[in-house]
DSSP file (Angstrom, degrees, kcal/mol; ACC not computed):
  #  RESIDUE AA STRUCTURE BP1 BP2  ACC     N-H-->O    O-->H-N    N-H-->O    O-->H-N    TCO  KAPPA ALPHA  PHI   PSI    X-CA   Y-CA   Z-CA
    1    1 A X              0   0    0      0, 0.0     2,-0.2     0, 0.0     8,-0.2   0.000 360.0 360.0 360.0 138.7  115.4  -17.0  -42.9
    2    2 A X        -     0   0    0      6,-0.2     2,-0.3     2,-0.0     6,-0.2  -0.562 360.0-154.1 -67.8 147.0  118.4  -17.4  -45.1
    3    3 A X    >   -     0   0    0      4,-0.9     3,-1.7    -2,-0.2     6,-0.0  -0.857  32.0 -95.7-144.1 164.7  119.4  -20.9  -45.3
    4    4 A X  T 3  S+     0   0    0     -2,-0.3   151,-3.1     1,-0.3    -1,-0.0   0.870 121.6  52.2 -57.4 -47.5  123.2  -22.3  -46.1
    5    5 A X  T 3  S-     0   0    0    149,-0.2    -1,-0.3     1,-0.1   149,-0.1   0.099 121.4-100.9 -62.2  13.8  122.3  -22.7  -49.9
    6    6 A X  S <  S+     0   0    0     -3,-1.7    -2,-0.1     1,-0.2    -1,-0.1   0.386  78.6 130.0  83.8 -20.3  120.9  -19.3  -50.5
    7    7 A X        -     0   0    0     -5,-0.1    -4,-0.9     1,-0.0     2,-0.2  -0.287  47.5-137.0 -63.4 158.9  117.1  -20.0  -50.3
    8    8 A X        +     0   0    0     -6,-0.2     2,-0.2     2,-0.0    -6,-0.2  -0.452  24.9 171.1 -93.4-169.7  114.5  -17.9  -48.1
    9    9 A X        -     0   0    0     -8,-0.2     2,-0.2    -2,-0.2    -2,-0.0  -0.491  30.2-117.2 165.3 125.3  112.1  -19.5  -46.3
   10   10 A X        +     0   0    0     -2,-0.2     3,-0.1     1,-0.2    -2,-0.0  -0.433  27.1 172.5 -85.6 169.4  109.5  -18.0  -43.6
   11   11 A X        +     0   0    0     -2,-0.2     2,-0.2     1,-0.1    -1,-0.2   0.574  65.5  11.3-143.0 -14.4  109.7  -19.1  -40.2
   12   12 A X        -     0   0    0     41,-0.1     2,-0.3     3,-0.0    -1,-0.1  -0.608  61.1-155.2-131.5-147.2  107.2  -16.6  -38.4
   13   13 A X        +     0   0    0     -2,-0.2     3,-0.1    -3,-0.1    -2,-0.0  -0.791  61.1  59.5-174.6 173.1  104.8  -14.1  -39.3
   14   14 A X  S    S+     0   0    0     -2,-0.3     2,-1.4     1,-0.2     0, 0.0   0.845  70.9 140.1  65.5  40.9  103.2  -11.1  -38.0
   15   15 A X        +     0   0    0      1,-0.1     3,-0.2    21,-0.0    -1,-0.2  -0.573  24.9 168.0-113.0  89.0  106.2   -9.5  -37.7
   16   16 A X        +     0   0    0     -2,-1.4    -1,-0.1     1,-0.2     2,-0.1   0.717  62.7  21.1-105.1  -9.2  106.7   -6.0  -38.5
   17   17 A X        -     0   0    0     16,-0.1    18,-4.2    50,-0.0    19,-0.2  -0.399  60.2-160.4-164.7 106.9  110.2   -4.3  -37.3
   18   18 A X  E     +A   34   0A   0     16,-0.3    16,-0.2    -3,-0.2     3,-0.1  -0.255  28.8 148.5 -33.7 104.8  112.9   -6.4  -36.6
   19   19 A X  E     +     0   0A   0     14,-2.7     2,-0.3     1,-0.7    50,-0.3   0.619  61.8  19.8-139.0 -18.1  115.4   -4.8  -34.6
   20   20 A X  E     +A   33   0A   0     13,-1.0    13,-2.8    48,-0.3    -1,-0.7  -0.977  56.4 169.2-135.7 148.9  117.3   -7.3  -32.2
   21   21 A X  E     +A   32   0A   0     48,-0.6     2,-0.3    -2,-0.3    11,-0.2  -0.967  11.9 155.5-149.2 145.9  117.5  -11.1  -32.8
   22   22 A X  E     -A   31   0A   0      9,-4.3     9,-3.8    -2,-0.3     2,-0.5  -0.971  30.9-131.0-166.5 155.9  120.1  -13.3  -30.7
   23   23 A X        -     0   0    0     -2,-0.3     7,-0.2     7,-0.2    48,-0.1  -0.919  28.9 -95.5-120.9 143.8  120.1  -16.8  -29.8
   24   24 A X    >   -     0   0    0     -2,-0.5     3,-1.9     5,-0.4    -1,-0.1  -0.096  44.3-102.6 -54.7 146.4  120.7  -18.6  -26.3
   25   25 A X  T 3  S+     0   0    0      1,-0.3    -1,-0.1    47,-0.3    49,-0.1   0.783 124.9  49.1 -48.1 -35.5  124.4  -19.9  -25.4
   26   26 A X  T 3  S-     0   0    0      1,-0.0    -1,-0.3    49,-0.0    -2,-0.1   0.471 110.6-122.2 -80.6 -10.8  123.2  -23.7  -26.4
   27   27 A X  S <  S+     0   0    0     -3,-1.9    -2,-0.1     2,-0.1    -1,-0.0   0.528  85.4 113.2  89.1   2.7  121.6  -22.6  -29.7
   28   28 A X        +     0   0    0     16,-0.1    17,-4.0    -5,-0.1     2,-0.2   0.918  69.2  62.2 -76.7 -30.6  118.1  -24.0  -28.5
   29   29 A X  E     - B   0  44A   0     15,-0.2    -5,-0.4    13,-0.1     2,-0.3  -0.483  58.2-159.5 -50.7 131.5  116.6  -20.5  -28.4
   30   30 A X  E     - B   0  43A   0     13,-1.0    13,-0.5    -7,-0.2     2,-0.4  -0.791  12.5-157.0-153.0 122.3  115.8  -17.6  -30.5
   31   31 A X  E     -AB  22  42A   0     -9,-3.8    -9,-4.3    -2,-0.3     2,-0.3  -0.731  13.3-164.5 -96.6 129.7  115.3  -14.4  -28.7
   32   32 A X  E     -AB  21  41A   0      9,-1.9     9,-1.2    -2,-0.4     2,-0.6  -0.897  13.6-172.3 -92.1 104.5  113.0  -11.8  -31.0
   33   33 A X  E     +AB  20  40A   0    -13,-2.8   -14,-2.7    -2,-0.3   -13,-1.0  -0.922  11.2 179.7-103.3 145.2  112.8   -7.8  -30.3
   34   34 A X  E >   -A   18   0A   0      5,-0.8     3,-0.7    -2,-0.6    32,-0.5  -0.982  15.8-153.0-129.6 119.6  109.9   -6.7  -32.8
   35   35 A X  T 3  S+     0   0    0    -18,-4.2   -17,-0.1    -2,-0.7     3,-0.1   0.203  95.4  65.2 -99.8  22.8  109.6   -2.6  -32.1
   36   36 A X  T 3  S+     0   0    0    -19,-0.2     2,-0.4     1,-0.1    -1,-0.2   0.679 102.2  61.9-107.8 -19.1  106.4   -2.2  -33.0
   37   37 A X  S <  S-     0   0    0     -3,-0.7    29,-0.5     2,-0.2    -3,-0.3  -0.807  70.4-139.5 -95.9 129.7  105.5   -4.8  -29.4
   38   38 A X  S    S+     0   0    0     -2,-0.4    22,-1.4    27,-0.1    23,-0.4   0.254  79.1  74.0 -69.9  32.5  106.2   -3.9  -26.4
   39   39 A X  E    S- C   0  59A   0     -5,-0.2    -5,-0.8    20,-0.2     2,-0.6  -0.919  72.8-127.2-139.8 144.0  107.3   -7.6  -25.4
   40   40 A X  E     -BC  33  58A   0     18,-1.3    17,-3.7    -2,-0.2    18,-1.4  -0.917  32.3-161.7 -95.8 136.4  110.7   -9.7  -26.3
   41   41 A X  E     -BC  32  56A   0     -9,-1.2    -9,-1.9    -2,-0.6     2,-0.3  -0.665   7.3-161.1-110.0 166.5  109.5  -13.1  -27.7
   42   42 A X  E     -BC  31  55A   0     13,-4.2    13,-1.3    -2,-0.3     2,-0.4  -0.911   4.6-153.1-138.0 173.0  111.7  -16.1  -28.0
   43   43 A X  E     -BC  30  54A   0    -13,-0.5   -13,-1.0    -2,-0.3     2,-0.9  -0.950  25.4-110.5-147.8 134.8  110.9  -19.1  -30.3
   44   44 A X  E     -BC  29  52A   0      8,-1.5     8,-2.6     9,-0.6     2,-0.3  -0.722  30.5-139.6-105.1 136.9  112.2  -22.8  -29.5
   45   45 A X  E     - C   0  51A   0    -17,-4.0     2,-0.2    -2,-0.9     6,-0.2  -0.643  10.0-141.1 -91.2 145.7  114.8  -23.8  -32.0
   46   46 A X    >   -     0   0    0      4,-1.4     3,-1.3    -2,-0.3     0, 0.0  -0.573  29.3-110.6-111.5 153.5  114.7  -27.7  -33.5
   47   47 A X  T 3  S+     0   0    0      1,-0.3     4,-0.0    -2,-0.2    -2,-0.0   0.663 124.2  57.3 -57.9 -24.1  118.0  -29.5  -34.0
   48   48 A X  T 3  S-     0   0    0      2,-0.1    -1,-0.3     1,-0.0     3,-0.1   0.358 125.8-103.2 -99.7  -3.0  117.3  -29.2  -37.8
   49   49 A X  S <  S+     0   0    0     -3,-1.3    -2,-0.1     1,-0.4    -1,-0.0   0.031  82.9 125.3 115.4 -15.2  117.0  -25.0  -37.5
   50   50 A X        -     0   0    0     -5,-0.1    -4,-1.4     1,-0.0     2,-0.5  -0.193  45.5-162.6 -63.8 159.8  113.1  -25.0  -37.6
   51   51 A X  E     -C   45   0A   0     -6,-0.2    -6,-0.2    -3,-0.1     2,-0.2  -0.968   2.5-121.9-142.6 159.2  112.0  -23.3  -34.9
   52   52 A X  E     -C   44   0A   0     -8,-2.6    -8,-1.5    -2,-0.5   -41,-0.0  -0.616  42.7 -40.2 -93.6 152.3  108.6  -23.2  -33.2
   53   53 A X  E     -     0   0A   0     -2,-0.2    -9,-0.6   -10,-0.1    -1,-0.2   0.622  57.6-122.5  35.1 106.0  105.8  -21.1  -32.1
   54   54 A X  E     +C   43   0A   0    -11,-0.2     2,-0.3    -3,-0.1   -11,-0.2  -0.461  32.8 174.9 -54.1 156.3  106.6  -18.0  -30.7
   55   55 A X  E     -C   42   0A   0    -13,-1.3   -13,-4.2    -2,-0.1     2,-0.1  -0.976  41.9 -80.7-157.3 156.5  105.5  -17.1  -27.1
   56   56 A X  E     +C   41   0A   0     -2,-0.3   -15,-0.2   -15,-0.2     3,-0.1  -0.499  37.8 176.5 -72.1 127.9  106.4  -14.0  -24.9
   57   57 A X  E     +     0   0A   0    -17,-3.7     2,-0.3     1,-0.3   -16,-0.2   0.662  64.8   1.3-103.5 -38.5  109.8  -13.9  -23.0
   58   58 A X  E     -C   40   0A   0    -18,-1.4   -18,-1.3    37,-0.0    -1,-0.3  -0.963  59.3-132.7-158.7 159.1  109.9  -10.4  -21.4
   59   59 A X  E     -C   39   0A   0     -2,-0.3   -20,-0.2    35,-0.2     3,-0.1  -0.793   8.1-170.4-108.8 160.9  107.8   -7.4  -21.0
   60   60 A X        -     0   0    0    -22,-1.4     2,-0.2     1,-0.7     3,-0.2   0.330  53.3-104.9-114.6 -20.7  109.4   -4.0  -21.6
   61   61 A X        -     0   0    0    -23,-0.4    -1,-0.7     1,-0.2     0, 0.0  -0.636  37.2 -73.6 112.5-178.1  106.0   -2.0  -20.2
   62   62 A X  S    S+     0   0    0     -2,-0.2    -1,-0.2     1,-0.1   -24,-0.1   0.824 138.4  45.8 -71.9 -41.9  103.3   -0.2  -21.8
   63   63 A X  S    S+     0   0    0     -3,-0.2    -1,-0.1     2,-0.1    -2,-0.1   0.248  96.1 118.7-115.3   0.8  105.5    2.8  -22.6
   64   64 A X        -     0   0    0    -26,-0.1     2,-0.2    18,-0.1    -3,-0.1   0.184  41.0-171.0 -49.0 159.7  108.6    0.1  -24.0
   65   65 A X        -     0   0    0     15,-0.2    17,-1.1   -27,-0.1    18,-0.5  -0.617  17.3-146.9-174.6 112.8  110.0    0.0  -27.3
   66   66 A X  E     +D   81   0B   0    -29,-0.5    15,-0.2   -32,-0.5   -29,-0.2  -0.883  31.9 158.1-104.9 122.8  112.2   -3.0  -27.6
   67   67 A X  E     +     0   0B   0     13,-0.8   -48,-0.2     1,-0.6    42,-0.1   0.294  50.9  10.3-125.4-128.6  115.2   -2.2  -30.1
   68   68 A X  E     -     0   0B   0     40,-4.0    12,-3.4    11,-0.1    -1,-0.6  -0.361  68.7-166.1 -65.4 148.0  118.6   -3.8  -30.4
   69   69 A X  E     +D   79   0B   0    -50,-0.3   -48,-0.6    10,-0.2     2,-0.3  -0.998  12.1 175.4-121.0 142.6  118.9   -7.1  -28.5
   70   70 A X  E     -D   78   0B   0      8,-0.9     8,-2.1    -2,-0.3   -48,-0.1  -0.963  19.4-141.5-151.2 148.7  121.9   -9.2  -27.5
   71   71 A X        -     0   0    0     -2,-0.3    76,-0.9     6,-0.2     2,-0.3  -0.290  19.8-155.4 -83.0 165.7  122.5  -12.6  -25.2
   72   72 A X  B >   -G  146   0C   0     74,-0.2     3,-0.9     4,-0.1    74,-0.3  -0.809  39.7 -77.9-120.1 174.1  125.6  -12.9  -23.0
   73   73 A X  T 3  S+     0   0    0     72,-4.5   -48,-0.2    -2,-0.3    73,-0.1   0.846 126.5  55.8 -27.9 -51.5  127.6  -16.2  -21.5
   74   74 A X  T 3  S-     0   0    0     71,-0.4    18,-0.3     1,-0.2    -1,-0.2   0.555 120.6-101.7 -88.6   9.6  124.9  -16.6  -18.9
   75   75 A X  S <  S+     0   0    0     -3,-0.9     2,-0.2     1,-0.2    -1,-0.2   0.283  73.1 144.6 104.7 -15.6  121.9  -16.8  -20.9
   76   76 A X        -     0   0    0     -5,-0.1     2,-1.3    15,-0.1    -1,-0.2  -0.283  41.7-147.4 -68.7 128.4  120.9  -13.0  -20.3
   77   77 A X  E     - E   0  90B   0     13,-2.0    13,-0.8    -2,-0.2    -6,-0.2  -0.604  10.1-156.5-115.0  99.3  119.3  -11.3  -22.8
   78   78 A X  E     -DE  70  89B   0     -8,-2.1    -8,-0.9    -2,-1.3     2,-0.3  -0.369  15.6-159.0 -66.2 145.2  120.3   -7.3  -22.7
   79   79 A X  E     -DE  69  88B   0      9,-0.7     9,-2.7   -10,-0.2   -10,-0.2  -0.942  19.2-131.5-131.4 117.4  117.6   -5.2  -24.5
   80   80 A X  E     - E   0  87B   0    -12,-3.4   -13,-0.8    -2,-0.3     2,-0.5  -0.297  22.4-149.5 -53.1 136.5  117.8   -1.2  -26.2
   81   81 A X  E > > -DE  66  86B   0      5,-1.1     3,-2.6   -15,-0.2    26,-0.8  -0.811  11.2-157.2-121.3  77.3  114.6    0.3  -24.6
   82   82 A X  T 3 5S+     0   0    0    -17,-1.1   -16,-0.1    -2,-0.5     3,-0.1   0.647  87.8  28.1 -26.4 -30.8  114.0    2.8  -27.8
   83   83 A X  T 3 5S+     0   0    0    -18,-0.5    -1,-0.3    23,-0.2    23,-0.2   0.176 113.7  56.5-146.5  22.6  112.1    4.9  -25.7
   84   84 A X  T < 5S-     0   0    0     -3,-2.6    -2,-0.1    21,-0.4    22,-0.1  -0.174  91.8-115.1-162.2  54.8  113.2    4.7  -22.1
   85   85 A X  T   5S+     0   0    0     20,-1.1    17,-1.3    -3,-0.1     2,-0.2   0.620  78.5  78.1   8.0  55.7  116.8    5.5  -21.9
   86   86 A X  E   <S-EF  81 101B   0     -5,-0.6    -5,-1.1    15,-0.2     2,-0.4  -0.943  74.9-115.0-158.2-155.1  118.1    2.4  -20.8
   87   87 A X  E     -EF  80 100B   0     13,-0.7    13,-1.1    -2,-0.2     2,-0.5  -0.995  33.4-152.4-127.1 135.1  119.2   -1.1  -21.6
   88   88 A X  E     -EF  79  99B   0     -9,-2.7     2,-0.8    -2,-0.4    -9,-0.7  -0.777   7.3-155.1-111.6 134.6  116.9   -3.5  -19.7
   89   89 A X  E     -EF  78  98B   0      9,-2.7     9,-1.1    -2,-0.5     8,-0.9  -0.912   6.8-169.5-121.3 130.0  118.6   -7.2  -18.7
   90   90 A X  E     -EF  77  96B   0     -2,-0.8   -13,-2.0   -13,-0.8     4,-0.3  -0.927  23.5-126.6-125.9 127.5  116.4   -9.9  -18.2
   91   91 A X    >   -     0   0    0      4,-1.8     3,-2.3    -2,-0.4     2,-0.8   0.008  47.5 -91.2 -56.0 156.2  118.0  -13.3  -16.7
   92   92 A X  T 3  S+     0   0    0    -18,-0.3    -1,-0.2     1,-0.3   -16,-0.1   0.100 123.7  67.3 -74.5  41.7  116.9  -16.5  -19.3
   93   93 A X  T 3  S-     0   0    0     -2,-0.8    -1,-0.3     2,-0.1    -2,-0.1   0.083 115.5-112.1 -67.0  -6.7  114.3  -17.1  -17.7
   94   94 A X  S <  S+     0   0    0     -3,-2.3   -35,-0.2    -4,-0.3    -3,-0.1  -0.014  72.9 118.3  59.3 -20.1  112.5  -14.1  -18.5
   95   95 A X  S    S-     0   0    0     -5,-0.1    -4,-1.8     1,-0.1     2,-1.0  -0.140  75.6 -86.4 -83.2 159.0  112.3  -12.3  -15.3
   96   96 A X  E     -F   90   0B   0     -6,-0.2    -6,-0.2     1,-0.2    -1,-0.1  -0.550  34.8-179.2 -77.9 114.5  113.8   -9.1  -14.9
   97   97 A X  E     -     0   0B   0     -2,-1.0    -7,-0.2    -8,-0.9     2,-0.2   0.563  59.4 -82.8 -86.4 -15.2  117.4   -9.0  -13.8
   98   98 A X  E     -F   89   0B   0     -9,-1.1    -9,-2.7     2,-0.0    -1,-0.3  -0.569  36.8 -92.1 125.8 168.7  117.6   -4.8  -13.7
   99   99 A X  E     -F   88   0B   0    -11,-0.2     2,-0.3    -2,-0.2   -11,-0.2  -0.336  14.6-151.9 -97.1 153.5  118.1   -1.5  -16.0
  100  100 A X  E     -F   87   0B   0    -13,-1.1   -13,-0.7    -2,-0.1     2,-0.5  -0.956  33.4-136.7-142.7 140.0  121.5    0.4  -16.8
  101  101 A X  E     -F   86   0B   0     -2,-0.3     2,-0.3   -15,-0.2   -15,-0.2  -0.897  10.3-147.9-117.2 125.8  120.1    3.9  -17.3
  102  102 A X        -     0   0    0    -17,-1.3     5,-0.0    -2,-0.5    -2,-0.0  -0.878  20.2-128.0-102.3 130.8  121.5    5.9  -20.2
  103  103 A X  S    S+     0   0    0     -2,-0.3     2,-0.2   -17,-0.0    -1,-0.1   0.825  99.3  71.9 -75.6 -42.5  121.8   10.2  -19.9
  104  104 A X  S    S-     0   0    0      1,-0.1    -2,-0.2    32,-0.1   -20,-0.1  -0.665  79.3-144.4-107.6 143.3  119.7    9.8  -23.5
  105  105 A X  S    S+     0   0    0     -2,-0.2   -20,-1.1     1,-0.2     2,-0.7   0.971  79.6  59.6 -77.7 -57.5  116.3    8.8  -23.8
  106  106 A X        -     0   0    0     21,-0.8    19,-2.2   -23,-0.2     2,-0.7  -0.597  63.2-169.6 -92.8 121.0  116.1    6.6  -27.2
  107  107 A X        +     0   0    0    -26,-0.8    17,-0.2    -2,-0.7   -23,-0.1  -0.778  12.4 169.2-103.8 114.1  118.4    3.6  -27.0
  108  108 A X        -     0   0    0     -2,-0.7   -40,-4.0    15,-0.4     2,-0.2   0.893  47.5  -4.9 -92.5 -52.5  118.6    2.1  -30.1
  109  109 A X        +     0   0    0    -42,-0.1     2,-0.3   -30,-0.1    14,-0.2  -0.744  45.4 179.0-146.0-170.1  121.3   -0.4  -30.1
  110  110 A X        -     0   0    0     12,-0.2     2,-0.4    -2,-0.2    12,-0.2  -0.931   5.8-169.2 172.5 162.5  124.1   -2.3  -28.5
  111  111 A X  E     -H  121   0D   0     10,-3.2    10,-1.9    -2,-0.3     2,-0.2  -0.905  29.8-120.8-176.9 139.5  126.7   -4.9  -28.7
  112  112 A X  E     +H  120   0D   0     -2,-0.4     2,-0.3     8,-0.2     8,-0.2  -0.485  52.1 151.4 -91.7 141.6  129.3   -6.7  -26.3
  113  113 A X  E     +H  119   0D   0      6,-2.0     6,-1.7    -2,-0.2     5,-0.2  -0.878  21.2  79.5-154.8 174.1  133.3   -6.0  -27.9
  114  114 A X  S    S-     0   0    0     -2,-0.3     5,-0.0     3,-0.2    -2,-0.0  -0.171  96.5 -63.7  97.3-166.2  136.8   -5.7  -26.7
  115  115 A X  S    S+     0   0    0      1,-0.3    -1,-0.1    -2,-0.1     0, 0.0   0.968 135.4  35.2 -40.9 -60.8  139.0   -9.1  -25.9
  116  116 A X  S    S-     0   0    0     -3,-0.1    -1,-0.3    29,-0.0    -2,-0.1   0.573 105.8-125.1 -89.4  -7.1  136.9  -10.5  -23.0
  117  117 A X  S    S+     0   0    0     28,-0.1    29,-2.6     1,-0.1    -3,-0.2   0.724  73.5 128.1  91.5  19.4  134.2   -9.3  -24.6
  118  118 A X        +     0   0    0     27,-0.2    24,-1.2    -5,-0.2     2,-0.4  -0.368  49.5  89.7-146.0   7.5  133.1   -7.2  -21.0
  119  119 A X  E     -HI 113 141D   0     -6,-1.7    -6,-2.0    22,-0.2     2,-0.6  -0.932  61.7-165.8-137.2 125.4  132.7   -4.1  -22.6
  120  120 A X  E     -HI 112 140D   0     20,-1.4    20,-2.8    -2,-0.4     2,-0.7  -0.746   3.8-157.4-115.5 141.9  129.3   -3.2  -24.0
  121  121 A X  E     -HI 111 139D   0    -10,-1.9   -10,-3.2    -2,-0.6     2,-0.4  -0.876   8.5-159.0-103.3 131.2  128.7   -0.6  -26.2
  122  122 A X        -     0   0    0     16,-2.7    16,-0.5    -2,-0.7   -12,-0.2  -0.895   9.9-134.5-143.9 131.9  125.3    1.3  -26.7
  123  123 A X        -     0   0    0     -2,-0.4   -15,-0.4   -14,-0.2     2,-0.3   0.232   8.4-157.4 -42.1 149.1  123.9    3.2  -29.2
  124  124 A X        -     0   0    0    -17,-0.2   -17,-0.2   -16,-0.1     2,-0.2  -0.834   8.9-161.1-119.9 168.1  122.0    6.4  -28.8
  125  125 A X        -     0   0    0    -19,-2.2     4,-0.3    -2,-0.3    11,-0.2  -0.579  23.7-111.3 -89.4-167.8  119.5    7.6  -31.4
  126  126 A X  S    S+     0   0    0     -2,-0.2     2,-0.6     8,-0.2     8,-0.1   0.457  75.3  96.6-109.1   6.1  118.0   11.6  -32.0
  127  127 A X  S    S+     0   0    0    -21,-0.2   -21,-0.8     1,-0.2    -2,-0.1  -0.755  92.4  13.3-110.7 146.1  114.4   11.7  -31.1
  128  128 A X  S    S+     0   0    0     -2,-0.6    -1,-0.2     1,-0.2    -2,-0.1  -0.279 105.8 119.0 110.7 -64.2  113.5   12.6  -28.2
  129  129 A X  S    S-     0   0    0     -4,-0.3    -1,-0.2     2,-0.1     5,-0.1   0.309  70.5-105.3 -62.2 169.7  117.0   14.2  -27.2
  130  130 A X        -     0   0    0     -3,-0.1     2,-0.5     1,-0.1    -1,-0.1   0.580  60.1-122.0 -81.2 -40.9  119.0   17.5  -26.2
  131  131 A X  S >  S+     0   0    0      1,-0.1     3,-1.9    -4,-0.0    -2,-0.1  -0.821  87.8  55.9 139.8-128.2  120.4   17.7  -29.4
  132  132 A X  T 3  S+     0   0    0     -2,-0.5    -1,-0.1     1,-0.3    -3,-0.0   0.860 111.8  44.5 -12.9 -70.7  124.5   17.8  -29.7
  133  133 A X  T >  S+     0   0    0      2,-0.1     3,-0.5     3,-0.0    -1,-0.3  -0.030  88.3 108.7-102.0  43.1  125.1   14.6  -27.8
  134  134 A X  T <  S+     0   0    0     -3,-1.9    -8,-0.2     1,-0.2    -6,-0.0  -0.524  76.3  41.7 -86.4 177.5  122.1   12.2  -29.6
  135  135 A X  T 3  S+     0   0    0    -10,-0.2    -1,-0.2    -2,-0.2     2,-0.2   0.610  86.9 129.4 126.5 -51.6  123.4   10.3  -31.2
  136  136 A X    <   -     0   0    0     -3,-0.5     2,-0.3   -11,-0.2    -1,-0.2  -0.513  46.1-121.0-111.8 176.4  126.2    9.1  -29.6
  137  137 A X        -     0   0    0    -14,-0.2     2,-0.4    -2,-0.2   -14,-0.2  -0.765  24.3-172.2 -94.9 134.1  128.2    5.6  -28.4
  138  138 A X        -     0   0    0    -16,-0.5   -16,-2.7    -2,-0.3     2,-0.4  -0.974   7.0-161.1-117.7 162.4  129.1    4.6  -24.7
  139  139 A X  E     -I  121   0D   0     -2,-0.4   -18,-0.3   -18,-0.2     2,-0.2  -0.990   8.9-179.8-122.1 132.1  130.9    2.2  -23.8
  140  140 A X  E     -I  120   0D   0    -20,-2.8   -20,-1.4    -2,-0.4     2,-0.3  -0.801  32.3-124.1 -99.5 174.7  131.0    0.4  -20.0
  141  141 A X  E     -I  119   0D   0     -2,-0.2   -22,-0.2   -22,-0.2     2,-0.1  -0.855  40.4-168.7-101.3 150.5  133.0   -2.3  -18.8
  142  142 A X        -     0   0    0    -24,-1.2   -24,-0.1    -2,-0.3     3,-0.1  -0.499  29.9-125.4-123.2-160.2  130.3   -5.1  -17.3
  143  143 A X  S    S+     0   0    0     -2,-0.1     2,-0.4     2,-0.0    -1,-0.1   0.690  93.9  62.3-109.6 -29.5  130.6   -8.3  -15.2
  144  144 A X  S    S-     0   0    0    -26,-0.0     2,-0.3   -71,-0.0    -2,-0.2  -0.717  78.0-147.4 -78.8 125.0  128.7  -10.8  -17.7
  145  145 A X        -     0   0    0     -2,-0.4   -72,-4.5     1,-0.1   -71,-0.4  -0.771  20.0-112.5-101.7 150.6  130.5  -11.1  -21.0
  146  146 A X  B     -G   72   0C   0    -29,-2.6   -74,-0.2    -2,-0.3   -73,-0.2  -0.042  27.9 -87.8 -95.6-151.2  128.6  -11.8  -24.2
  147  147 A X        -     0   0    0    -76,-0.9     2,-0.4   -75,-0.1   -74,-0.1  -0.471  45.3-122.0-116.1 164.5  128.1  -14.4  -26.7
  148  148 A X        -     0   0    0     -2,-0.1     2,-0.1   -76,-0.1   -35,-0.1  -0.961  40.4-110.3-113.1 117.1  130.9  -14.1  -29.5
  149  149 A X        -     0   0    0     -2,-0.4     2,-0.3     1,-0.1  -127,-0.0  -0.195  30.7-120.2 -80.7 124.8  128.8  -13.7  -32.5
  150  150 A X        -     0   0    0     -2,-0.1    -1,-0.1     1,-0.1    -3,-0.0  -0.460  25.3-115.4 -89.1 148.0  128.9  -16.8  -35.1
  151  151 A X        -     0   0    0     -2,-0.3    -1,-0.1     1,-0.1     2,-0.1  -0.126  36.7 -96.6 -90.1 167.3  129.9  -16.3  -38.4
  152  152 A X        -     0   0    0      1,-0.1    -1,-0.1     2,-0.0     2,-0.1  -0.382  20.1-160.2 -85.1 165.6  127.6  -16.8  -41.2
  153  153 A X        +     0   0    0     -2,-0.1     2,-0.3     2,-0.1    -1,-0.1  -0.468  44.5 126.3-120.0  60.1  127.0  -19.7  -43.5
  154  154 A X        -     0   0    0     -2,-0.1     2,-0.6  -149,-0.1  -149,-0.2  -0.893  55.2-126.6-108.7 136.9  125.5  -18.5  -46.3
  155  155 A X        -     0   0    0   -151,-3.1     2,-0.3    -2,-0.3    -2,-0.1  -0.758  27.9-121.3 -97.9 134.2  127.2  -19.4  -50.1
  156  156 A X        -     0   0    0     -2,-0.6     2,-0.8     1,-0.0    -1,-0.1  -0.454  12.4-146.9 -48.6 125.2  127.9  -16.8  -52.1
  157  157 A X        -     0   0    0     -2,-0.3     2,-0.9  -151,-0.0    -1,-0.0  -0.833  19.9-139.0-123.6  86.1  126.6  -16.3  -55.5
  158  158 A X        -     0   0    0     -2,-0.8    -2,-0.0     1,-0.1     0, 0.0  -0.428   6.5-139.3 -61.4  94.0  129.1  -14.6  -57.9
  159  159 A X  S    S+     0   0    0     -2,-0.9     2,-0.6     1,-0.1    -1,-0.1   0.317  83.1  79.8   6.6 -65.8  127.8  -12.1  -60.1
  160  160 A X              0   0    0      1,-0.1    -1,-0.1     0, 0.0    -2,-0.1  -0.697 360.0 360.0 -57.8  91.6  129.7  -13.1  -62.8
  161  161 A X              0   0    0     -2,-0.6    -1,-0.1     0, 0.0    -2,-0.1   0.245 360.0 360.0 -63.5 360.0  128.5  -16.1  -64.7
């Protein structure tokens, strides 16, 4: 973790590719996708920013590859399925709320845009695919709008002494 002053500091471990992080609408959460596990893990966040223990939030399967992740307004936490062309939404709770099934098999990323914030875009990657259209962006409109992303605090450190 980056901290407002510029320092690092770790805050888990065992962690080996980092591909979605996103935090619950109240900021008490912090939802992990790791693509080397098939599982999203979530972590409870401290009023002072530590946060504790991870423990497993959703399963993706055996055959899962958990990529980009991002939370919406209701607490639902959308996940890229790297390797099973779709985006899998699981209510905050964990449990599985349903799939949106993508024409290309590795789904890399994604991310909620426009006004209302109701239109999610997602990523395709090239393995696995046809070829021409890897690769590519869609967009739908959805019924759940996402979290408006918060800006960062980090101070800047001018080159120039």
């Amino acid at each position: 973790m980056i901290d407002v002053d510029g320092g690092a500091r770790t805050v888990a471990d065992g962690v080996l590719l980092t591909n979605g992080l996103g935090f619950s609408p109240d900021g008490r959460r912090l939802y992990h996708s790791d693509a080397r596990a098939p599982l999203v893990r979530v972590y409870d966040v401290s009023a002072d920013g530590t946060v504790g223990q991870w423990r497993r939030f959703a399963d993706l399967g055996a055959a899962g590859v958990p990529d980009g992740l991002k939370v919406a307004s209701d607490g639902s936490v959308w996940v890229a399925d790297a390797h099973g062309g779709r985006v899998a939404v699981f209510e905050a709770d964990g449990s599985h709320r349903g799939d949106i099934a993508i024409p290309l098999p590795m789904v890399t990323s994604l991310c909620f845009g426009g006004g209302d914030l109701r239109d999610l875009y997602i990523v395709t990657g090239s393995r696995g695919g046809p070829g021409e259209n890897c690769g590519s962006i869609f967009r739908m409109r959805v019924e759940t709008p996402g979290l408006a992303l918060p800006p960062a605090r980090v101070r800047r450190h001018s080159a120039m002494q």
